[in-house]
C-alpha positions as CSV (number, residue, x, y, z in Angstrom):
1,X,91.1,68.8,114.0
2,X,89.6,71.6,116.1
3,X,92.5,73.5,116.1
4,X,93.4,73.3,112.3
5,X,89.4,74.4,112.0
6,X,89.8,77.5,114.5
7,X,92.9,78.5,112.5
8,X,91.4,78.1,109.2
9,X,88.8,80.4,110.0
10,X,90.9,83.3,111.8
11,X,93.0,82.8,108.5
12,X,90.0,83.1,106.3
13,X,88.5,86.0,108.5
14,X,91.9,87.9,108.1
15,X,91.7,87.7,104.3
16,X,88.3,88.5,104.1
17,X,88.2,91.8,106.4
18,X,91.8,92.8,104.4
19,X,90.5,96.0,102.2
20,X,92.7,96.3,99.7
21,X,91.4,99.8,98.5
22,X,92.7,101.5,101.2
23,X,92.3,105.4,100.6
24,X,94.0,108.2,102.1
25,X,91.1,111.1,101.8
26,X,87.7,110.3,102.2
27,X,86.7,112.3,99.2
28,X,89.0,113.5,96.0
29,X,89.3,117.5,97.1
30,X,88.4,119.5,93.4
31,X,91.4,120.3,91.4
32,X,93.4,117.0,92.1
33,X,94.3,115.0,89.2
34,X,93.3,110.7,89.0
35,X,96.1,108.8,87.4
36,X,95.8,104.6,86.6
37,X,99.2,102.8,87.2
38,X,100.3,99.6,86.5
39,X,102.6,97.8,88.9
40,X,104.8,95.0,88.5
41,X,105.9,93.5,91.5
42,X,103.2,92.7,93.9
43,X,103.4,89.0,94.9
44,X,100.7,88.3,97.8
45,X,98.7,90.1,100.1
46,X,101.5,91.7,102.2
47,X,102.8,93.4,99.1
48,X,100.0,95.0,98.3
49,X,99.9,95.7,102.2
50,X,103.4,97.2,101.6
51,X,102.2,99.0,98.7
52,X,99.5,100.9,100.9
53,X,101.1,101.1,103.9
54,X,104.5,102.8,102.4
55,X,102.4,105.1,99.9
56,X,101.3,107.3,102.7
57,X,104.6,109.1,103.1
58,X,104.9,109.9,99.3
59,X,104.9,113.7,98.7
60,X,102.2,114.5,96.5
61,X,99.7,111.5,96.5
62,X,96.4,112.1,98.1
63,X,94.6,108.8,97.8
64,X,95.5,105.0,96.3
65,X,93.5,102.4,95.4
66,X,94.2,99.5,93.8
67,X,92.0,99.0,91.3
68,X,92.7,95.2,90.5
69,X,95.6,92.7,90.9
70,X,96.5,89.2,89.8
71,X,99.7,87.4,91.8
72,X,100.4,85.4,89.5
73,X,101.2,87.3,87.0
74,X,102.9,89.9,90.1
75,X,100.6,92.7,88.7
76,X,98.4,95.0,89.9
77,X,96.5,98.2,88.9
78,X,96.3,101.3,90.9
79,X,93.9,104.6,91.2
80,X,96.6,107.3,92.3
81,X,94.6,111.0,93.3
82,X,97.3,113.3,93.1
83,X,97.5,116.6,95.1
84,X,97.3,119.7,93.4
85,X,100.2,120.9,91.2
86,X,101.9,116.9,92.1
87,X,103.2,115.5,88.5
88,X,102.3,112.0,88.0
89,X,105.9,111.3,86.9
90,X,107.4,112.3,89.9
91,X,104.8,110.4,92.5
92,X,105.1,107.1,90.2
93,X,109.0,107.7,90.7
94,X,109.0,108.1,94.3
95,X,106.5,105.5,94.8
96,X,108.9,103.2,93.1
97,X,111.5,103.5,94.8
98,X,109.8,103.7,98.3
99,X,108.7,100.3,97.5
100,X,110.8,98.6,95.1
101,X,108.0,98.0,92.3
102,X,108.0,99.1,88.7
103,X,104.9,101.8,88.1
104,X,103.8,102.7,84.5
105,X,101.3,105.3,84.2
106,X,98.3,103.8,81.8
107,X,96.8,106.8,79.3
């Protein structure tokens, strides 16, 4: 019983120190452009882990955040900062297909 108790905890401790608005730029430099995405496809945790860890080696994208998510409907909502002159087609494109999820910009 102790053991199932210890693990518990380090489980719950994992979950709770997760930050799943993980930015890339401590501040929005002026001139870049915010976009909110959509994104179908994240499942659990580790997606969304996936989705921040392989959206740092997307050209053009200064800073995500996601916003909100709900696994059971595999959905989540993203912040995007963009770098200057990036077009928010071509980051939601590339983040895509770095990470196999659908993106849909929200106007």
């Amino acid at each position: 019983m102790r053991f199932s108790l210890a693990s518990a905890a380090v489980v719950a401790l994992l979950f709770v120190g997760y930050s799943s608005t993980n930015g890339y730029a401590a501040d929005t430099p002026p001139g870049d452009q915010t976009i909110t995405a959509n994104v179908q496809g994240p499942m659990c945790g580790g997606c969304i882990a996936k989705l921040n860890k392989k959206a740092k080696a997307v050209k053009g994208l200064t800073k995500l955040e996601v916003a909100s998510k709900d696994f059971d409907a595999k959905t989540a909502t993203v912040k995007i900062v963009l770098a200057k002159g990036a077009k928010a087609e071509d980051v939601l494109a590339e983040l895509g297909k770095t990470t196999n999820f659908k993106f849909a910009a929200v106007e």
